[in-house]
C-alpha positions as a Markdown table, in Angstrom:
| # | Residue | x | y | z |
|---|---|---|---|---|
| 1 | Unk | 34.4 | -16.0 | 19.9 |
| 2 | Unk | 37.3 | -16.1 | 17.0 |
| 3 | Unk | 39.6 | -12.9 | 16.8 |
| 4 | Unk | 39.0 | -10.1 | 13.7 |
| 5 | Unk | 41.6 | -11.6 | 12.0 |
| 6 | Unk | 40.6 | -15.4 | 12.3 |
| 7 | Unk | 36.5 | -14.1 | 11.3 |
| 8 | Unk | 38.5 | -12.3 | 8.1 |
| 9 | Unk | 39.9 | -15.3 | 7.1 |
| 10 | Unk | 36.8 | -17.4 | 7.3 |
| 11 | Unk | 34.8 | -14.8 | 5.4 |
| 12 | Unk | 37.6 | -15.1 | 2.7 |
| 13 | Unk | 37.1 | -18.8 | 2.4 |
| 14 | Unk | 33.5 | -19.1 | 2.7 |
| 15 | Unk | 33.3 | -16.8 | 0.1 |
| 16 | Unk | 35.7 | -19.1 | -2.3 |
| 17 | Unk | 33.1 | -21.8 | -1.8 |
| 18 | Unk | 30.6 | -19.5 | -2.5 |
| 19 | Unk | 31.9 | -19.1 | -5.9 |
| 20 | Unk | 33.4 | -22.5 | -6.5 |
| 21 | Unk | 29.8 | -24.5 | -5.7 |
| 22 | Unk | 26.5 | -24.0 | -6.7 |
| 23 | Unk | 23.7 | -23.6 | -4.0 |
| 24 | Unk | 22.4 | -26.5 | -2.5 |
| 25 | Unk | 25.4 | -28.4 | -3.5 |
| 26 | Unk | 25.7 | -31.5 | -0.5 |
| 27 | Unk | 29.0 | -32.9 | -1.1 |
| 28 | Unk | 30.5 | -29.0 | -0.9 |
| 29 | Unk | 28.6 | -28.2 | 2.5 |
| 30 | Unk | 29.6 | -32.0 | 3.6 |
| 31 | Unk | 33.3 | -30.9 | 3.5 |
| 32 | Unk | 33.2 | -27.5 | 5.1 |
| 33 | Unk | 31.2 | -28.9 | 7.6 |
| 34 | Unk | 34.3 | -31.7 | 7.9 |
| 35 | Unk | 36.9 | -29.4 | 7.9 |
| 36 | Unk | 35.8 | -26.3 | 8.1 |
| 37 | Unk | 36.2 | -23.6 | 5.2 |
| 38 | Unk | 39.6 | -22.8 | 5.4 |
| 39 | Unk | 41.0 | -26.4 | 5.3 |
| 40 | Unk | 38.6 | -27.7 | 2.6 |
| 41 | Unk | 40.0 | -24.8 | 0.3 |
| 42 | Unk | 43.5 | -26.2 | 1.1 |
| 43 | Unk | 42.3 | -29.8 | 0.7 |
| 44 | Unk | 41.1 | -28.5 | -2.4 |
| 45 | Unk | 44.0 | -26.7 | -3.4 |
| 46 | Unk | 46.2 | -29.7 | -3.1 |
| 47 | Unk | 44.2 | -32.3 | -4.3 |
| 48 | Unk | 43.7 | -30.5 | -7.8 |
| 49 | Unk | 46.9 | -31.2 | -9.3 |
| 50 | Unk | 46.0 | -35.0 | -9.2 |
| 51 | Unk | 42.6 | -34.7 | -10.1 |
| 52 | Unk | 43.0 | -32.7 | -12.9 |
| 53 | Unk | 45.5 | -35.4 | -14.4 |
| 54 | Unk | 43.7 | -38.8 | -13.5 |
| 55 | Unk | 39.8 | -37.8 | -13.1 |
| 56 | Unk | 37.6 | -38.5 | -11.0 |
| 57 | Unk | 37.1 | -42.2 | -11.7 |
| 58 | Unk | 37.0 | -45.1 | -9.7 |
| 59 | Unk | 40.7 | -44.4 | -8.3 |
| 60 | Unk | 40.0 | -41.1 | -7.2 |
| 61 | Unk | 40.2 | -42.4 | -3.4 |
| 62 | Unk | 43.5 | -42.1 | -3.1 |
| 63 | Unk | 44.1 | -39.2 | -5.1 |
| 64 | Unk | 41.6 | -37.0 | -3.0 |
| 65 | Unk | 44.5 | -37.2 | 0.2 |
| 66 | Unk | 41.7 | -38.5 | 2.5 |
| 67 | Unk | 42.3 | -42.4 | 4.0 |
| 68 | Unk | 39.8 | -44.4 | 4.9 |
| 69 | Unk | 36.9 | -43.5 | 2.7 |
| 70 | Unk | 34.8 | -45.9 | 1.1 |
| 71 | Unk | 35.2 | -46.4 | -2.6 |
| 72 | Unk | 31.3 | -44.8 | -3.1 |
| 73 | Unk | 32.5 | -42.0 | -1.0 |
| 74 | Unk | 35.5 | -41.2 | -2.2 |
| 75 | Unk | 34.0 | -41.0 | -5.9 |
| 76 | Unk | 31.7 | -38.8 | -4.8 |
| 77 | Unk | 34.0 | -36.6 | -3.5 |
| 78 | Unk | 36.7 | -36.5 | -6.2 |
| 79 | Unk | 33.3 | -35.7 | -8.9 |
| 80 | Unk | 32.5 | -32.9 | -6.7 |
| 81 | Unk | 35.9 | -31.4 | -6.7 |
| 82 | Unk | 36.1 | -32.4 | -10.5 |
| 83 | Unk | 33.1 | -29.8 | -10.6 |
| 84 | Unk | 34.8 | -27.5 | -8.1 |
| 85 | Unk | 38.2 | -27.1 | -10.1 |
| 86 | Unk | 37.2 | -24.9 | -13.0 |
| 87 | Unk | 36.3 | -22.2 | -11.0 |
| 88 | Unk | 39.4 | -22.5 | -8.9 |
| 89 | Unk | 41.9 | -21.8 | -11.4 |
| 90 | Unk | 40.4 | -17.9 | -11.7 |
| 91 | Unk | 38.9 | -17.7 | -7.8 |
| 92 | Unk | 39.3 | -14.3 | -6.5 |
| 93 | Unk | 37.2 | -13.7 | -3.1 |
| 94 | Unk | 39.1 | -10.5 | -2.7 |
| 95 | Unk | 37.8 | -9.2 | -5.5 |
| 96 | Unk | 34.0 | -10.0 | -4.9 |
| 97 | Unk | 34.8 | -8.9 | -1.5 |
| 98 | Unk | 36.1 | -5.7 | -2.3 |
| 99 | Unk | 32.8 | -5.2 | -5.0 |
| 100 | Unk | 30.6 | -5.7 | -2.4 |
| 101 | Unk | 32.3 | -3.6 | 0.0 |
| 102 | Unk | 31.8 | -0.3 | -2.9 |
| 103 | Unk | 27.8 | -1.3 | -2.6 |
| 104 | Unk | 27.6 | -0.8 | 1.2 |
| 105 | Unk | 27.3 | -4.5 | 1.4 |
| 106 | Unk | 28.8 | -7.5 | 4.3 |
| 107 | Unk | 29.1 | -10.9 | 4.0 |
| 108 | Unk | 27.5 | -13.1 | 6.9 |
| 109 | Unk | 29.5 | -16.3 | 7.6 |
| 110 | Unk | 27.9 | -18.8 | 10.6 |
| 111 | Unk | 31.2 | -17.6 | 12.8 |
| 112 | Unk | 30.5 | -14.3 | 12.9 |
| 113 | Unk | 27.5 | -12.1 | 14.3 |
| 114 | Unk | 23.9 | -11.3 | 11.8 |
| 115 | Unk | 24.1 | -15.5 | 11.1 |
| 116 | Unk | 19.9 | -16.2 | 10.5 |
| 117 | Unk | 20.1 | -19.8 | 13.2 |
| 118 | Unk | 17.0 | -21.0 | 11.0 |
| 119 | Unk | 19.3 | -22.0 | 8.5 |
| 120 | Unk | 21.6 | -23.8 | 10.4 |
| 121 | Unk | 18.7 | -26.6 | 10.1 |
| 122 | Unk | 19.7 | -27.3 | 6.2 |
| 123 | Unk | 22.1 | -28.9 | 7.5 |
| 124 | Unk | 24.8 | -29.7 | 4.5 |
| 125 | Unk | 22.6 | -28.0 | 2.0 |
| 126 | Unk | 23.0 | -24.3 | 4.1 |
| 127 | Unk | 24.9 | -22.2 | 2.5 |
| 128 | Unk | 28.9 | -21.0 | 2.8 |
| 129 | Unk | 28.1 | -17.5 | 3.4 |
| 130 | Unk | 25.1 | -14.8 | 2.8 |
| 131 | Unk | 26.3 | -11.3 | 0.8 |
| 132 | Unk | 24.0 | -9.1 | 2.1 |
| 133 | Unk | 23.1 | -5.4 | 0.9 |
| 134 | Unk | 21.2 | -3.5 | 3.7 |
| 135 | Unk | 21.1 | -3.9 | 7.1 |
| 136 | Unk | 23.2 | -6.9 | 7.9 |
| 137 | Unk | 21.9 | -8.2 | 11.6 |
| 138 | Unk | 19.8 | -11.0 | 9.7 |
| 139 | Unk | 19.0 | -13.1 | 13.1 |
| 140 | Unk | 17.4 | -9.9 | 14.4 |
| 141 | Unk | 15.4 | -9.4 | 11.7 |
| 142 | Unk | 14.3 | -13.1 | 10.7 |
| 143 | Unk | 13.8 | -14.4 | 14.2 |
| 144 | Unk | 9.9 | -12.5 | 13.9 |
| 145 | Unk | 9.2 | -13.3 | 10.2 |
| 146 | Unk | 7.2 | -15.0 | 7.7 |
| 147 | Unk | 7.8 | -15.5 | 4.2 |
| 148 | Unk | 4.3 | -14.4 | 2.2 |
| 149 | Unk | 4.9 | -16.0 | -1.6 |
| 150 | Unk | 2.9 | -16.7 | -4.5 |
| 151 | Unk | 2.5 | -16.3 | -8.2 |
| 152 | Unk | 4.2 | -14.2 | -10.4 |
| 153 | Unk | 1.2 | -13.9 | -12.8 |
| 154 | Unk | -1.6 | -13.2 | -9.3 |
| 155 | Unk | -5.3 | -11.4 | -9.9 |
| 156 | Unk | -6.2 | -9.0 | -8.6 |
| 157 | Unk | -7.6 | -10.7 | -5.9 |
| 158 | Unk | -4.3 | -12.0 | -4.6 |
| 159 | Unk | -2.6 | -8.8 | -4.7 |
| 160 | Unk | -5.6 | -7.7 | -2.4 |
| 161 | Unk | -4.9 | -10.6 | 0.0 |
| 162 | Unk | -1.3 | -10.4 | -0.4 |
| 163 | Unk | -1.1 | -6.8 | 1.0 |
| 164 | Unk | -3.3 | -7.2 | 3.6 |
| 165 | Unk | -1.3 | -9.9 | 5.2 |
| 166 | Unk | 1.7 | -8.5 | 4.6 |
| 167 | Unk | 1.0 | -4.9 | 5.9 |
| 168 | Unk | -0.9 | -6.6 | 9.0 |
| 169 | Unk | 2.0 | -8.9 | 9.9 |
| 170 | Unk | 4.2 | -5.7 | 9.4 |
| 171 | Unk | 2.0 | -3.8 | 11.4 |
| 172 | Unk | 2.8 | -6.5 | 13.8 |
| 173 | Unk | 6.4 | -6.0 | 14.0 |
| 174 | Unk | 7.2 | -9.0 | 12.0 |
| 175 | Unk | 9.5 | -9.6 | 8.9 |
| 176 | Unk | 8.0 | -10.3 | 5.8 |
| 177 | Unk | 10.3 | -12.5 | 3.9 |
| 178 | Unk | 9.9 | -13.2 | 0.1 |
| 179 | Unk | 11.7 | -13.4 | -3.6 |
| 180 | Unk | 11.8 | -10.1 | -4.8 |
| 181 | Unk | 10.0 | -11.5 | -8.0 |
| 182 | Unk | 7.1 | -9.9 | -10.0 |
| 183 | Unk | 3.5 | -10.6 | -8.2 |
| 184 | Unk | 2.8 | -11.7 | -5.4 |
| 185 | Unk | 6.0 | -11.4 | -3.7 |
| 186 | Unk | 6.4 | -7.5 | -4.7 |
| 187 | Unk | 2.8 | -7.4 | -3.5 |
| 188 | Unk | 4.5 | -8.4 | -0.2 |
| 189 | Unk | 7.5 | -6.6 | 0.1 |
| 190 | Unk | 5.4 | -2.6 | -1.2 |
| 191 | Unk | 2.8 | -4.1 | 1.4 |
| 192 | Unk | 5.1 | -4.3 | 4.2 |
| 193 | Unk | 7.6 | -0.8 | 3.1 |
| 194 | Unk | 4.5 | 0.7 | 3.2 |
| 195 | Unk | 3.2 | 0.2 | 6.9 |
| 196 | Unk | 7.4 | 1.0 | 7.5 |
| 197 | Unk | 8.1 | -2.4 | 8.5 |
| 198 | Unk | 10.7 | -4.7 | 7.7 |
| 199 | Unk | 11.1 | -6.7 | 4.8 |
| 200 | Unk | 14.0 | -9.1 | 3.4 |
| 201 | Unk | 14.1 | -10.4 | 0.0 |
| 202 | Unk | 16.7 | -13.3 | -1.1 |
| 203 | Unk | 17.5 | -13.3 | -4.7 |
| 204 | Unk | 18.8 | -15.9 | -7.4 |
| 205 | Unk | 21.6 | -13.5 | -8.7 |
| 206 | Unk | 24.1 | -11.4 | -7.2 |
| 207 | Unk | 23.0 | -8.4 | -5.0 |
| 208 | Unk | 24.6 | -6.1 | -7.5 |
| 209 | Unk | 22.3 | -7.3 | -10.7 |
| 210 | Unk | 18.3 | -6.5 | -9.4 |
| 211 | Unk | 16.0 | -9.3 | -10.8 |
| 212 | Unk | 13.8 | -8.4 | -11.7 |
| 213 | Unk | 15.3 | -5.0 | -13.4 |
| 214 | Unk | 11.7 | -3.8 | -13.5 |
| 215 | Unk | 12.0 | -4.3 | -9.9 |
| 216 | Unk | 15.2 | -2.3 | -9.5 |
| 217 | Unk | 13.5 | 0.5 | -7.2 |
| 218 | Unk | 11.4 | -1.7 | -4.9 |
| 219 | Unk | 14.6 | -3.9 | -4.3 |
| 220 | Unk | 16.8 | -0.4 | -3.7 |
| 221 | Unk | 13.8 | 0.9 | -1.6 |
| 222 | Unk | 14.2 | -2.6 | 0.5 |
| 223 | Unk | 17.5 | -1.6 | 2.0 |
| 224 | Unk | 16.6 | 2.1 | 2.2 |
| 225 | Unk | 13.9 | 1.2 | 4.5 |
| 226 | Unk | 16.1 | -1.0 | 7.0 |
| 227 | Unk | 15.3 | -4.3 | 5.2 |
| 228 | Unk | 18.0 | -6.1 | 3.5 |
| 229 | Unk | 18.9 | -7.6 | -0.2 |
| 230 | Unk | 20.2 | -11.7 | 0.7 |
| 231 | Unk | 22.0 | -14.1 | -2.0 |
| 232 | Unk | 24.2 | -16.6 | -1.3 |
| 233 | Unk | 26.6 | -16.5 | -4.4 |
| 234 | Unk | 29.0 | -13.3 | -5.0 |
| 235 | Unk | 28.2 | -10.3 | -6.7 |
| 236 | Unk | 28.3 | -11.0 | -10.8 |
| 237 | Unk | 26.3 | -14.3 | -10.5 |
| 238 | Unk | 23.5 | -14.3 | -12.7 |
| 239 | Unk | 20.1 | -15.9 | -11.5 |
| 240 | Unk | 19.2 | -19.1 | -13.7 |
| 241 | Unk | 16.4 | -21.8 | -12.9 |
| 242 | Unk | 18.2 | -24.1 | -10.9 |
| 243 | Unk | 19.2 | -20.8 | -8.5 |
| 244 | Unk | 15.8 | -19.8 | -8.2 |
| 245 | Unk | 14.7 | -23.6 | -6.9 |
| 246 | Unk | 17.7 | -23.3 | -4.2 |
| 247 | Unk | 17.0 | -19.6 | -3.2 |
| 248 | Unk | 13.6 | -21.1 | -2.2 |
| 249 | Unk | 15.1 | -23.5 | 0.3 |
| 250 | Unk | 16.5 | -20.2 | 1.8 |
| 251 | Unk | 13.2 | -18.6 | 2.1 |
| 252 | Unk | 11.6 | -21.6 | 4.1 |
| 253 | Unk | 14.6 | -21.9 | 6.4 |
| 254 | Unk | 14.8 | -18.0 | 7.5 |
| 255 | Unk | 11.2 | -17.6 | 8.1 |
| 256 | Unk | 9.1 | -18.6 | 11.1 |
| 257 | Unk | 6.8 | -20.1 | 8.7 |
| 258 | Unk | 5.5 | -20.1 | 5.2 |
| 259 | Unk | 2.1 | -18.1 | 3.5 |
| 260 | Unk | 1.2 | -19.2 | 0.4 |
| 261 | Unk | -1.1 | -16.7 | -1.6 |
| 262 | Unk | -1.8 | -17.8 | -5.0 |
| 263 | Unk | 0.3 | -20.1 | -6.9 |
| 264 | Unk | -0.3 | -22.2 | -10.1 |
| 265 | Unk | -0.4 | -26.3 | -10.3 |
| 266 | Unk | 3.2 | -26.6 | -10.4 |
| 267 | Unk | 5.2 | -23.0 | -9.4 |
| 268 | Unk | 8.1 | -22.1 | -7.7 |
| 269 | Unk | 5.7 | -21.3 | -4.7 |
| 270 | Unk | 5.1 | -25.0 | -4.4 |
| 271 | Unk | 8.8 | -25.4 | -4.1 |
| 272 | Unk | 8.8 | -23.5 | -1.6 |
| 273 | Unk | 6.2 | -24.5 | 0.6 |
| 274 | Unk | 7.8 | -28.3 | -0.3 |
| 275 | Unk | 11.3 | -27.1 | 1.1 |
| 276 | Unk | 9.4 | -25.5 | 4.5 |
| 277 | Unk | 7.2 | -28.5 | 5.3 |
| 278 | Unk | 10.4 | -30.6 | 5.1 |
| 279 | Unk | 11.8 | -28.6 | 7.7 |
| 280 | Unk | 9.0 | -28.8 | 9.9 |
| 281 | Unk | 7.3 | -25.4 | 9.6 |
| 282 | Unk | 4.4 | -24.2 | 9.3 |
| 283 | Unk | 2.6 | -23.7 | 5.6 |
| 284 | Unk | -0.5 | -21.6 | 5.4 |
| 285 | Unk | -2.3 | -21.5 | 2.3 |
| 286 | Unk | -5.0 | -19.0 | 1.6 |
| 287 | Unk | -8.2 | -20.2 | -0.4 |
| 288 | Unk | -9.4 | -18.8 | -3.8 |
| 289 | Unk | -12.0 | -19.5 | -6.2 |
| 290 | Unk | -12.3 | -23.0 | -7.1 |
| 291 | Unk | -12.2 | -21.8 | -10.9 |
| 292 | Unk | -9.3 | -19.9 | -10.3 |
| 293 | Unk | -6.0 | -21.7 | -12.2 |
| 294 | Unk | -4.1 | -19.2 | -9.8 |
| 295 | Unk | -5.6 | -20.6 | -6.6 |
| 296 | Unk | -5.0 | -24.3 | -7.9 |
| 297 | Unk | -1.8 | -25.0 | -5.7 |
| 298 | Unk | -2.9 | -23.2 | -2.8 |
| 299 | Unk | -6.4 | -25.8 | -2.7 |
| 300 | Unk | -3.6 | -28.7 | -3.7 |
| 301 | Unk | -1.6 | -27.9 | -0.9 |
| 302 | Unk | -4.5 | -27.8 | 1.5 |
| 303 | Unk | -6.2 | -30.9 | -0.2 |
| 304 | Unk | -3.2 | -33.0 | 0.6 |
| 305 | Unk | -2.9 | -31.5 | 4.2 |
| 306 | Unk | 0.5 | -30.1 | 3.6 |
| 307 | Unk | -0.8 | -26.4 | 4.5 |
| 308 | Unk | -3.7 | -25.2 | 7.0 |
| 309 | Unk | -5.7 | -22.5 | 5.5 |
| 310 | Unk | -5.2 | -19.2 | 6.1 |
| 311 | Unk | -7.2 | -16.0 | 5.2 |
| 312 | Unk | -6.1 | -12.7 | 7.4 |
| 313 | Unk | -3.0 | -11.8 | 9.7 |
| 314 | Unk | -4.9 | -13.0 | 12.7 |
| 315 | Unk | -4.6 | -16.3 | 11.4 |
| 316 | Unk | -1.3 | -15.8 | 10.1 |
| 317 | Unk | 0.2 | -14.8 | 13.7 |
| 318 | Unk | -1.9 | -18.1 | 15.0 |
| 319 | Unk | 0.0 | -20.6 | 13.0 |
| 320 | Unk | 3.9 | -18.8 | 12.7 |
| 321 | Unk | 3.5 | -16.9 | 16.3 |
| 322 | Unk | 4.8 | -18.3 | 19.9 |
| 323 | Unk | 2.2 | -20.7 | 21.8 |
| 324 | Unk | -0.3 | -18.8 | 23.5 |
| 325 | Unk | 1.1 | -15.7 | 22.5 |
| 326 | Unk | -0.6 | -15.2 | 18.9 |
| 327 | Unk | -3.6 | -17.1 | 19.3 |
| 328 | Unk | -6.5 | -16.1 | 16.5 |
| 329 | Unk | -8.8 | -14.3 | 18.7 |
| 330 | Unk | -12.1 | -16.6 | 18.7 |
| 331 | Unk | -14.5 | -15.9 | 16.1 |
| 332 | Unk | -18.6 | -15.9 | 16.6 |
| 333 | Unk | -21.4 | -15.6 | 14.4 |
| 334 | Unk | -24.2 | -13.4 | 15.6 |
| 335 | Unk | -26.6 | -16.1 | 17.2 |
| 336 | Unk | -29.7 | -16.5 | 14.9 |
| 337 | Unk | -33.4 | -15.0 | 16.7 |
| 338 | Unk | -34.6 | -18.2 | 18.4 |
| 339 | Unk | -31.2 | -19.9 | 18.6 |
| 340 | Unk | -31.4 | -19.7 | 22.1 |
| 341 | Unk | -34.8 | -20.8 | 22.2 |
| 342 | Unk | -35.6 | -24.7 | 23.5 |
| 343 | Unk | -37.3 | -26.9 | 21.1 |
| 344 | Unk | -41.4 | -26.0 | 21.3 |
| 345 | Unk | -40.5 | -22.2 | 21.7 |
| 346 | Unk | -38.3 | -22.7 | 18.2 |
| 347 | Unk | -41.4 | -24.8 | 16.5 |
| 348 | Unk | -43.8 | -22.2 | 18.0 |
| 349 | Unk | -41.9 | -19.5 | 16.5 |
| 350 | Unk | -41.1 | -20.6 | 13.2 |
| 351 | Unk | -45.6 | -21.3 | 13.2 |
| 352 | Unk | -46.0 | -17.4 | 14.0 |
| 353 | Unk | -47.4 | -15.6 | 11.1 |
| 354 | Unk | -46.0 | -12.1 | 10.4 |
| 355 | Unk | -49.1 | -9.8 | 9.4 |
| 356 | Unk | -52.8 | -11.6 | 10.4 |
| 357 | Unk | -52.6 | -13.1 | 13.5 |
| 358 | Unk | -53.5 | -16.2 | 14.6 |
| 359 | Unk | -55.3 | -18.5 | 17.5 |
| 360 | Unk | -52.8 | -20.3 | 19.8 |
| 361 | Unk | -55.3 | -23.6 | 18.5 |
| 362 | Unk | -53.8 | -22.5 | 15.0 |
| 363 | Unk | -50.3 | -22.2 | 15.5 |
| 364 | Unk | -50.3 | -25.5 | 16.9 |
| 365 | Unk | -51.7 | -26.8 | 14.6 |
| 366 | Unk | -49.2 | -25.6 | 12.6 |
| 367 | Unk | -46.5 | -26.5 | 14.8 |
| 368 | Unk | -47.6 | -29.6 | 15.7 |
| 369 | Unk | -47.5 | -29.0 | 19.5 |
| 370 | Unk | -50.0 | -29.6 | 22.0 |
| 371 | Unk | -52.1 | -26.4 | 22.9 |
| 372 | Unk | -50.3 | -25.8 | 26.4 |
| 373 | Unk | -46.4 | -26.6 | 25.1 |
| 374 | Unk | -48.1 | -23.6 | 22.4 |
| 375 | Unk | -49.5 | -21.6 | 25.2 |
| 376 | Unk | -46.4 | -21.9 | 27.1 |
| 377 | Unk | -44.4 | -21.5 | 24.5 |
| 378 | Unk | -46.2 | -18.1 | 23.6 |
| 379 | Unk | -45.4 | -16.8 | 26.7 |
| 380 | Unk | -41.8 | -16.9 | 26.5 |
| 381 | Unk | -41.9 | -15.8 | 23.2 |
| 382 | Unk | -43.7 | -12.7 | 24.0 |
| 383 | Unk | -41.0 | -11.8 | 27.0 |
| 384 | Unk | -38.4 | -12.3 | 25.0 |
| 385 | Unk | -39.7 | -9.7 | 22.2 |
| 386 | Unk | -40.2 | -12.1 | 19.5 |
| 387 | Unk | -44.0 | -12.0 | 19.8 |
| 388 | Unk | -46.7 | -9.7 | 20.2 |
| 389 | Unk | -50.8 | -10.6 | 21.0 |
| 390 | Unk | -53.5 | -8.7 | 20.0 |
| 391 | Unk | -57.3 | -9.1 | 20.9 |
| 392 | Unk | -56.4 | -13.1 | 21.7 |
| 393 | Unk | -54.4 | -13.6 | 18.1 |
| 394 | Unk | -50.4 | -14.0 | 18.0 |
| 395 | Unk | -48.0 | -12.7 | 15.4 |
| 396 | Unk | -44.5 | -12.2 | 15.4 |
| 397 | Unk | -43.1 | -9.4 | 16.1 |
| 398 | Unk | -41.4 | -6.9 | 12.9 |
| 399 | Unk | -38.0 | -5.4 | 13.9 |
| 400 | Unk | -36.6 | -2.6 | 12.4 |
| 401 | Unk | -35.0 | -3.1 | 8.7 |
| 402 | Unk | -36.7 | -6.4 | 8.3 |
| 403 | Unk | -38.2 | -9.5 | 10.5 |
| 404 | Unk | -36.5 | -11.8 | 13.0 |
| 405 | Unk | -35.9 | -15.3 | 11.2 |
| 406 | Unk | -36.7 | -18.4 | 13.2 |
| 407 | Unk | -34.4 | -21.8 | 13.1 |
| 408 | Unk | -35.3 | -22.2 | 9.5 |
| 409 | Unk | -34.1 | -19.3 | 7.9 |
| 410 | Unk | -37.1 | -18.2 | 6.7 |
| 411 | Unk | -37.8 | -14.8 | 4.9 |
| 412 | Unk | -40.6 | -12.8 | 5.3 |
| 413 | Unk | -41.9 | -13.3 | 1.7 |
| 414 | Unk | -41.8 | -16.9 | 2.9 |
| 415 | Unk | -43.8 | -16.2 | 5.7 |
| 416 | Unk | -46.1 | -13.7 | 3.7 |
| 417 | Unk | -46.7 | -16.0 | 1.2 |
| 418 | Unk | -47.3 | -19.5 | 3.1 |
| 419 | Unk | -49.4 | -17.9 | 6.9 |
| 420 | Unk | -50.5 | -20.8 | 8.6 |
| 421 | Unk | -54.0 | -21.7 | 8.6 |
| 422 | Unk | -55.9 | -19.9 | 10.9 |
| 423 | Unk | -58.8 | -22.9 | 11.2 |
């Protein structure tokens, strides 16, 4: 544990390198991770002068004050901070501090408590810090969840299937994790507010500008609820294209696992589902009509065998849930009439007629059983309710709503039409 003061100074200087990288930027995560956040801003600080004046060519080894790195690494490094210095010239953490401090909002650094552990396993690529509108104890409420994504431009249909999993995994006491986008992932979040569970949404921009606007009241509604608003740059960021494709590496980390609804050939949902499988969790993907342009990533994802298909919450909790703890309950189809039946019983069966009955000589005949296996056959039939004799002829018996089918499916204007040859 590090004192108040220590934790305040981290959140400062993760919070500079919020601002002074982009997401997903390795060389930036590289050097916090090295030094940790307060010395890389210093390093920073102190290399600038000379970077600033000479570049970032090949001689920027020396001029980035760390020995002993090789001459690939050390350009690397002095282009990153060439990237890095615009920003630091008018850096002001204080200030996005202070704005998210008038919203009701924290910023979650990896020292202090509410840090989501899943994505510590980015590795370089995880981010400096989360600024977080809502409830800020993200480990508690992403160490149950699953992100539910897909297409902005869904049917009808996927908004169907979208709810349903995402009010049954609420209903479940799990997090439902997705972008806060038009479609399927508003789908997700309404789904889950409205069975009162939890739901988180990470967004491109800063937590003070609501993309979409026209989702400005879901995305306040979020944090009402208990849930929380998540980016990982400072307030006044604006989401662009290359934000949105980093945000989803955020999705896939802080979620147990990954649903994928309906999404397009090539979609941000992909993305997603790309970034999760990478980091070894589980993708569902839920079917659609084969005609469906909507469904086409969700069949390409299980085509490939990057996803296993999905299609209700019991599912759902079977592929993200704990082993042996959210196991699918087993699923039975109602055994066909005769299915229990052994072979000449099923033959005998399927040689009933339904109206005129018939000789035991004539239904094996049309069986093609000898006259005992029929007899015996007959028998059996007749205790298990499937037959009925009458003056020495045998029919099957009519239940109520329709007849029994035997093995072959047949229906009973099949039967009707086709009787089998009395002799």
């Amino acid at each position: 544990m590090i004192s108040d003061d220590e934790l305040a100074a981290v959140v400062l200087a993760r919070a500079a390198w919020s601002r002074l990288a982009e997401p997903g930027d390795l060389v930036a995560g590289a050097v916090v991770a090295a030094l940790g956040p307060r010395d890389a801003l210093a390093w920073l600080r102190a290399v600038a002068p000379a970077i600033e004046a000479n570049g970032s060519g090949p001689a920027a080894g020396p001029r980035t004050g760390l020995p002993g790195l090789g001459p690939d690494v050390a350009r690397r490094l002095g282009s990153a901070a060439s990237r890095w210095l615009p920003r630091l010239s008018t850096l002001d953490p204080r200030r996005e501090l202070d704005a998210l401090a008038r919203l009701g909002g924290v910023v979650v650094v990896p020292e202090g408590p509410g840090w989501p552990a899943g994505l510590d396993d980015l590795g370089a690529a995880a981010p400096p810090c989360l600024w977080v509108r809502g409830v800020p104890d993200l480990d508690r409420q992403l160490d149950r969840s699953v992100a539910i994504i897909g297409a902005r431009a869904c049917t009808s249909y996927g908004e169907h299937v979208a709810a349903e999993l995402a009010a049954g995994m609420a209903t479940a006491d799990w997090s439902v994790v997705s972008g806060g986008a038009y479609g399927i992932d508003a789908v997700a979040h309404r789904a889950a507010l409205a069975t009162t569970g939890t739901t988180v949404a990470f967004l491109a921009g800063g937590v003070d500008r609501p993309y979409p606007a026209g989702n400005s009241r879901l995305l306040a509604a979020i944090c009402d609820a208990g849930g929380a608003l998540v980016s990982e740059v400072p307030p006044g960021c604006v989401p662009s294209r290359s934000r949105f494709l980093q945000r989803n590496r955020l999705i896939a980390a802080s979620a147990r696992g990954t649903v994928v609804v309906e999404a397009a050939w090539r979609s941000g949902a992909l993305n997603t589902a790309g970034h999760a499988a990478a980091l070894l969790r589980p993708v569902g993907a839920v079917p659609g009509p084969v005609t469906s342009a909507a469904s086409a990533g969700c069949h390409r994802l299980l085509r490939d065998g990057a996803a296993v298909c999905v299609t209700d919450t019991a599912e759902v909790l079977d592929l993200v849930g704990g082993v042996g703890t959210d196991l699918a309950p087993r699923r039975d189809a109602p055994p066909a009439v005769g299915e229990d039946l052994g072979p000449e019983a099923r033959r005998t069966l399927d040689a009933l007629p339904l109206r005129r009955g018939a000789a035991a000589e004539s239904v094996a005949r049309a069986a093609g059983l000898a006259i005992g296996e029929v007899r015996a056959a007959l028998g059996s039939l007749e205790l298990a309710g499937l037959a009925v004799q009458e003056a020495g002829r045998w029919s099957r018996r009519v239940i109520k709503g329709g007849m029994q089918s035997g093995q072959n499916g047949m229906t009973q204007a099949t039967e009707q039409s086709h009787p089998p040859r009395s002799g």
